[in-house]
C-alpha positions as CSV (number, residue, x, y, z in Angstrom):
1,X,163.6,75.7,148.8
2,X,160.2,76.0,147.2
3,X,158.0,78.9,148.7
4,X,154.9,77.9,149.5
5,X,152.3,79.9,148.2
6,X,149.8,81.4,150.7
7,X,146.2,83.1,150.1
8,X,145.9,86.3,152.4
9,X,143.9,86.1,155.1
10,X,141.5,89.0,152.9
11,X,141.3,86.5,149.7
12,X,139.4,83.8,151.8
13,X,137.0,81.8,150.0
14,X,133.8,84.2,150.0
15,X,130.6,83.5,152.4
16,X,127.6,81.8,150.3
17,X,125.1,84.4,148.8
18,X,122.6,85.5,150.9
19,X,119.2,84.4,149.8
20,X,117.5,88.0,149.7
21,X,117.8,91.5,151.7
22,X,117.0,90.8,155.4
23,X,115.3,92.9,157.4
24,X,115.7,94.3,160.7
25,X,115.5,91.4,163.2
26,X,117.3,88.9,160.5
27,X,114.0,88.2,159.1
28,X,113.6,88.2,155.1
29,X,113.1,91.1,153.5
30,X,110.2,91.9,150.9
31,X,111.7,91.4,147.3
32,X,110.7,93.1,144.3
33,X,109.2,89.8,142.9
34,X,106.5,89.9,145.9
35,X,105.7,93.4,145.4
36,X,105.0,92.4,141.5
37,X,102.9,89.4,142.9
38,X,100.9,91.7,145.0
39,X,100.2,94.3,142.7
40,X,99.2,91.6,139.9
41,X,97.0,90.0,142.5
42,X,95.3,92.8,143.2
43,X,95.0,93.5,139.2
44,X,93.8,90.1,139.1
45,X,91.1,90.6,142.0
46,X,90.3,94.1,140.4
47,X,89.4,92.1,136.7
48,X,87.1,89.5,138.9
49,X,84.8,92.3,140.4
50,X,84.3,94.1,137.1
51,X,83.6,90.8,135.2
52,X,81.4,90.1,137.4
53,X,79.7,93.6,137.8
54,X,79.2,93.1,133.8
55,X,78.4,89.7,132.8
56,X,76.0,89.1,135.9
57,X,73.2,91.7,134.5
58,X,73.5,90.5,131.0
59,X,72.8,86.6,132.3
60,X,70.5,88.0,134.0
61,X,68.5,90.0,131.3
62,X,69.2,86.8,129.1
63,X,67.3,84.2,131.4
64,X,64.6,86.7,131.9
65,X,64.1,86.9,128.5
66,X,62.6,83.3,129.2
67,X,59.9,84.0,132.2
68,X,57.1,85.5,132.0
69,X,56.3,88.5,134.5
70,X,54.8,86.8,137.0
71,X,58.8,84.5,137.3
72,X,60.6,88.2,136.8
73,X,59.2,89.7,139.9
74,X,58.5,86.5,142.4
75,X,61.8,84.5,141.4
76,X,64.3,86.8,139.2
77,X,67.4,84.6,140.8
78,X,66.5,81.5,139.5
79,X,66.2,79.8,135.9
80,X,63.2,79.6,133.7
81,X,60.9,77.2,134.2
82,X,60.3,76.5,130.4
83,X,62.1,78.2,127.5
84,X,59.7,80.5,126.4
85,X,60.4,81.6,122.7
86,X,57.3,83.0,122.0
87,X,59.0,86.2,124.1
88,X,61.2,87.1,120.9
89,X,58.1,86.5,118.3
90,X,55.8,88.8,120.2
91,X,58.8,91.3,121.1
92,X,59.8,91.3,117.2
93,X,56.2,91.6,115.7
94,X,54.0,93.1,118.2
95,X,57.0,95.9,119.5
96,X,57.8,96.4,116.5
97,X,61.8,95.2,117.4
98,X,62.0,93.8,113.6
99,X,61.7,96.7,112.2
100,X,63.7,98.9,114.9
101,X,66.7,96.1,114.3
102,X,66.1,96.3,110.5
103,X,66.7,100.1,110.6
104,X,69.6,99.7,112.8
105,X,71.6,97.5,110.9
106,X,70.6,100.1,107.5
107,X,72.0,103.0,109.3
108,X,75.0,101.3,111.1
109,X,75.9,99.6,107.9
110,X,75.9,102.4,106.1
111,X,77.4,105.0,108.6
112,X,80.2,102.6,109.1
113,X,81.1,102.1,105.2
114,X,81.4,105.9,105.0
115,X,83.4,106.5,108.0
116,X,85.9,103.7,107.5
117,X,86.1,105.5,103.5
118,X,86.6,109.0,103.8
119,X,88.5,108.4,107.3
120,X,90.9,105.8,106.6
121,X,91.8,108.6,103.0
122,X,92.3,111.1,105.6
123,X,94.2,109.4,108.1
124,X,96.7,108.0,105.3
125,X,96.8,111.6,103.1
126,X,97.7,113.2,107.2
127,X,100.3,110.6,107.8
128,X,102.6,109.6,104.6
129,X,102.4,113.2,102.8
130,X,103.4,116.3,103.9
131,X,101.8,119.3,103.2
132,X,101.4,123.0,104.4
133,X,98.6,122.8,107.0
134,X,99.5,119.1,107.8
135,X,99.7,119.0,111.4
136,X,96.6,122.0,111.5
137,X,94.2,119.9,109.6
138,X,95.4,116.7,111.6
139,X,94.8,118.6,114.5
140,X,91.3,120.1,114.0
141,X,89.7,116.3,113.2
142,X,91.1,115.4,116.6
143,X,89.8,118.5,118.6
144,X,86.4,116.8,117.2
145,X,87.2,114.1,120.2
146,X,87.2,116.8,123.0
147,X,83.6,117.7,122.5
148,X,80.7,115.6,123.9
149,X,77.7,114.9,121.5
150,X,75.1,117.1,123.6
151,X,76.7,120.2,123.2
152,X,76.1,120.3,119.7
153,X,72.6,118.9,119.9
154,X,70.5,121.9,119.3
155,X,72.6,123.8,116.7
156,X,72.8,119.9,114.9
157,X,69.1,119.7,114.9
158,X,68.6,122.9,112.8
159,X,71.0,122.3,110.8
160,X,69.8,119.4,109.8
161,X,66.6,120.9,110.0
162,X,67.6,123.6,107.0
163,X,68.9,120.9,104.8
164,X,65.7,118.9,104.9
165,X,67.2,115.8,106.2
166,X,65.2,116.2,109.4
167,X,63.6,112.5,110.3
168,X,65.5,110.5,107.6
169,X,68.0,108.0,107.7
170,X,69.8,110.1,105.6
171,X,70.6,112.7,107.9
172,X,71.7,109.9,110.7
173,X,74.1,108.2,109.2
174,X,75.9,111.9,107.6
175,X,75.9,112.7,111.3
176,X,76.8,109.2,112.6
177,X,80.3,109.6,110.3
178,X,81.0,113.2,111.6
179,X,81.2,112.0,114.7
180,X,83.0,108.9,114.3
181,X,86.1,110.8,112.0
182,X,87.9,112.2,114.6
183,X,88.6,108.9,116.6
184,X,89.0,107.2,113.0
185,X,91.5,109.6,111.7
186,X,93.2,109.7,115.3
187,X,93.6,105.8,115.5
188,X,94.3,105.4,111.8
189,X,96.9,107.9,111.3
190,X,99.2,106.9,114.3
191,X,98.9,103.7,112.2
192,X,99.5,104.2,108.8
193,X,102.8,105.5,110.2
194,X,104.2,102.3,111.1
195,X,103.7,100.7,107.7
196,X,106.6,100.1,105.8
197,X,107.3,103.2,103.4
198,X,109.7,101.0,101.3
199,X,106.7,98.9,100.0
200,X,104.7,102.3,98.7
201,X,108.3,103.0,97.2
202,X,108.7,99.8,95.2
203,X,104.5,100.5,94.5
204,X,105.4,103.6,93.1
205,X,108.4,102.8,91.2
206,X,106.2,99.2,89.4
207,X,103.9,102.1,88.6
208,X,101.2,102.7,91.4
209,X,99.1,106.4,91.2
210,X,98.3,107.8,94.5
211,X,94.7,106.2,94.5
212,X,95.7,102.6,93.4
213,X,98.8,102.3,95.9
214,X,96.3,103.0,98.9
215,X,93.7,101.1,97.8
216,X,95.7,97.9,96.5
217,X,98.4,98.0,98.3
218,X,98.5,100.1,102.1
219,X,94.8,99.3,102.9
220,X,95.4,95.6,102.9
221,X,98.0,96.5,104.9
222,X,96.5,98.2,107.1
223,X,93.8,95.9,107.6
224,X,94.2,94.7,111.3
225,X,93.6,98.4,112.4
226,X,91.0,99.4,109.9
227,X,89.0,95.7,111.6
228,X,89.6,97.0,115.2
229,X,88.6,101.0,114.3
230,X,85.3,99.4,112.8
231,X,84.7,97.3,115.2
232,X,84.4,100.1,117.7
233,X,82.5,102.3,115.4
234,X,80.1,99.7,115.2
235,X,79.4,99.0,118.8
236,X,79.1,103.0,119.7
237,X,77.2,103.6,116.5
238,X,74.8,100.9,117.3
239,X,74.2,102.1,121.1
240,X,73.8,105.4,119.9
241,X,70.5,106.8,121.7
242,X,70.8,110.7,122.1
243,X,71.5,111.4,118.2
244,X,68.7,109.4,116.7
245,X,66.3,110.6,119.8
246,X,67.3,114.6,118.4
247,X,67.7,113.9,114.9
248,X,64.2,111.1,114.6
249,X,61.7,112.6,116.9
250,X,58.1,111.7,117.3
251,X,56.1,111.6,114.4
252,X,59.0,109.7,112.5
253,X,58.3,106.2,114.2
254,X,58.7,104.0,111.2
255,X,62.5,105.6,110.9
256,X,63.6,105.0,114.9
257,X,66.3,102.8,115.5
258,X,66.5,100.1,118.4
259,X,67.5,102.1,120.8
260,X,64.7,104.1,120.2
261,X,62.6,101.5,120.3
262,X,63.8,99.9,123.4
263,X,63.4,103.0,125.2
264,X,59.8,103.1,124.0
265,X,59.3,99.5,124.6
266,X,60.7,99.8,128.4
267,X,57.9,103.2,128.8
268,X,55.0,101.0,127.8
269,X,56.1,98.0,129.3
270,X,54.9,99.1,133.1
271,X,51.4,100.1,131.8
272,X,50.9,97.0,129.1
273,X,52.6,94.5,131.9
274,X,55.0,92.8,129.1
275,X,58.2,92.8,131.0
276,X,59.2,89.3,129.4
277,X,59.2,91.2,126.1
278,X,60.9,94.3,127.1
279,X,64.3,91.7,128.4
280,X,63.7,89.5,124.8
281,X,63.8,93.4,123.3
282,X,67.4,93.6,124.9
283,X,68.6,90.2,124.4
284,X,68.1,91.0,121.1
285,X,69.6,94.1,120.8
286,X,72.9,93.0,123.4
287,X,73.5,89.4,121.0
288,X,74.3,91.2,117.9
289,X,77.5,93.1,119.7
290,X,78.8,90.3,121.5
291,X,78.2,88.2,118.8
292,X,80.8,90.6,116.9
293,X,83.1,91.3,119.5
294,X,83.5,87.7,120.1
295,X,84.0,87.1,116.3
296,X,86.5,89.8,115.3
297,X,88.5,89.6,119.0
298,X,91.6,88.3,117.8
299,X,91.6,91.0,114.8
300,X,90.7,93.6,117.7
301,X,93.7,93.0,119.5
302,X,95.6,92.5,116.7
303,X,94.9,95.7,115.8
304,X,95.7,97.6,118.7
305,X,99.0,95.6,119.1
306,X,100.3,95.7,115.7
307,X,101.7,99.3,116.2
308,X,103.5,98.6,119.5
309,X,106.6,96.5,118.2
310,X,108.4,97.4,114.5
């Protein structure tokens, strides 16, 4: 006799899956991947409203950089009715914008090179060698970050002042890199601490100094952050207005920067009547940013990313 093998009546073949949790009232419950599509629509919807809230008063100070005062005030929704380029000639010659943008770019430029110079040295000295005072010195360029530029306007301007550098470029771009070190040093350290150290071994060892291995070998290395840490010096540098107003006052006209001169442009502009050429002023001082931005984007995120994953 051959026994018949039986399944008990617990082993029966199982019911189908259910497709999700149900709720009470055997109506399908709300997943996790709905709550994900909710909150990235909302993100989505929350990115919509400030791109719009941004690029809508740029297009707009763009197009009327082409009217002329009378098509600002009666029709500012609408387009130009002719291109009218003689807006940028007169705002470059007449206000003076030439020379404002001219004196920009020296200080900027030059601001820039130093911070990106004597920051980057720091940052790498504060993250590959240890030292006594490591952490203190680290810790006193970032406490620079916690303190906004108009506290120290009035003890900067005498200071200044005493060392004769009062109305000069000079003294703008030494103050321009003091307070663009801490945020350099911050972002650059955290940095340099994800480079390989086995490649400044094998540098060392082929016969690198200190000076030549950071300069030939960890800086090139390094270059996706030191592009994106520039890249924001640059933009703050260049809309810098409260420094240059303390450190170039009146009197010191042929020295003031654009957003000097944009200020002073947008004063005279209600008693001279030249709106047109205070909006070709700012079109020309907004192009030169988002020209760079737009450029250096993929090294900007590059940047910022490169850390994240080893």
């Amino acid at each position: 006799m051959n026994p018949q093998t039986t399944l008990p009546p617990t082993a029966a073949t199982p019911p189908p899956p259910t497709k999700g949790p149900k709720a009470a009232g055997g109506r399908p419950g709300k997943g996790p991947r709905s709550e994900v599509r909710l909150f990235a629509g909302l993100g989505h919807l929350a990115l919509v409203c400030w791109a719009v809230i941004v690029i809508v008063p740029i297009l707009w100070t763009f197009l009327a950089a082409f009217k002329n005062t009378t098509e600002i005030f009666s029709s500012p929704w609408t387009l130009p009715a002719e291109l009218r380029w003689e807006n940028f000639g007169r705002a470059w010659t007449k206000a003076h914008v030439g020379q404002y943008f001219l004196n920009s770019v020296l200080v900027v430029g030059a601001s820039t090179f130093c911070t990106m110079l004597f920051g980057s040295m720091a940052a790498y000295v504060l993250a590959r060698y240890k030292f006594v005072g490591n952490r203190a010195v680290y810790y006193l360029f970032v406490s620079g970050l916690a303190f906004p530029v108009f506290l120290a306007l009035v003890p900067l301007f005498f200071v200044v002042q005493n060392l004769g550098l009062l109305g000069t470029h000079t003294g703008l771009v030494l103050v321009y890199t003091a307070y663009s070190l801490p945020f350099t040093v911050f972002f650059l350290a955290a940095f340099f601490k994800t480079l390989p150290t086995s490649v400044a071994e094998a540098g060392m060892i082929d016969g690198c100094g200190h000076t030549r291995l950071f300069f030939q070998v960890m800086m090139p290395m390094a270059k996706p952050g030191l592009i994106s840490v520039a890249i924001f010096n640059i933009i703050g540098q260049w809309a810098q207005y409260q420094l240059p107003l303390v450190l170039l006052p009146s009197g010191y006209e042929d020295k003031w920067v654009l957003t000097q001169g944009i200020a002073n442009i947008s004063v005279n502009a209600g008693y001279e009547a030249d709106w047109s050429g205070l909006f070709a002023a700012l079109t020309i001082a907004i192009l030169p940013m988002i020209i760079v931005y737009g450029v250096f984007q993929r090294q900007i995120q590059a940047g910022l990313t490169a850390g994240a994953v080893k």
